[in-house]
C-alpha positions as CSV (number, residue, x, y, z in Angstrom):
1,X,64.2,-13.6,12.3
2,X,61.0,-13.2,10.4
3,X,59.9,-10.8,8.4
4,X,56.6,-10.3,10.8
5,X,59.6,-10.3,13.6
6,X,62.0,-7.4,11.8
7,X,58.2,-5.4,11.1
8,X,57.5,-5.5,15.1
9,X,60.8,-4.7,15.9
10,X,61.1,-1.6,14.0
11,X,57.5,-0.4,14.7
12,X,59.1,-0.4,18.3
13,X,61.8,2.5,17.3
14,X,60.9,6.0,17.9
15,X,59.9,8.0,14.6
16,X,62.9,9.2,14.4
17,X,64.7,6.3,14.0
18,X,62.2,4.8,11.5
19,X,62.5,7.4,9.3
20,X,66.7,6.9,9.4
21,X,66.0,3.2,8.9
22,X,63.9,3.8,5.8
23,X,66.4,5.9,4.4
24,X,69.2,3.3,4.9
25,X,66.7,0.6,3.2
26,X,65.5,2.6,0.0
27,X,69.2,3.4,-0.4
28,X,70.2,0.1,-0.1
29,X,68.4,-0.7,-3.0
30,X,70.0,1.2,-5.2
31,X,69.6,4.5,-6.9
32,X,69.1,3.2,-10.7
33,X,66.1,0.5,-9.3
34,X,64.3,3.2,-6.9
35,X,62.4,5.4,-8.6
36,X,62.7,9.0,-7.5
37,X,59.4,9.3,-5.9
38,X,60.2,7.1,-3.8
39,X,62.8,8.9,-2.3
40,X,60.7,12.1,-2.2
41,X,57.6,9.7,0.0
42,X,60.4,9.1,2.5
43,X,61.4,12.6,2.3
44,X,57.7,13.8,2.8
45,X,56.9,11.6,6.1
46,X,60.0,12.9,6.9
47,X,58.8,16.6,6.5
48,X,55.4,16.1,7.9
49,X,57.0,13.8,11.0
50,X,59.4,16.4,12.5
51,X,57.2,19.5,11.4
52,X,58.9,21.0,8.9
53,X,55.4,20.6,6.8
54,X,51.8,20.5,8.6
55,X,50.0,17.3,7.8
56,X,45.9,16.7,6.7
57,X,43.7,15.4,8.9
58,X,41.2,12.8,7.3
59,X,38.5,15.5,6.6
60,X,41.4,17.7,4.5
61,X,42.8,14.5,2.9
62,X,39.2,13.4,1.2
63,X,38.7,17.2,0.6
64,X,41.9,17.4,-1.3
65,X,41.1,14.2,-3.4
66,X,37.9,15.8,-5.0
């Protein structure tokens, strides 16, 4: 299977079980080689996918970078 093939594949799965597969992969890596903000991005779409944390829209995003 290609890599294009894995990428479709996944994009199929509900959010849910993205965000469990992305866990599983940036563990698989290994904690010494994955830097800890990486970790915390997973943990943040994780936060802003099931609610716990309200997202930006586009217009708040550009805002924010200012």
């Amino acid at each position: 299977m290609s890599t294009q093939e894995i990428a479709e594949a996944v994009m199929a799965l509900s959010e849910k079980e993205r965000l469990e597969l992305a866990r599983r992969i940036v563990a698989s890596i290994g904690s010494e080689d994955v830097p800890a903000r990486v970790a915390d991005a997973v943990r943040g779409i994780e936060d802003v996918v099931t609610g716990r944390v309200a997202g930006l829209n586009e217009s708040q995003f550009r805002d924010a970078l200012k």
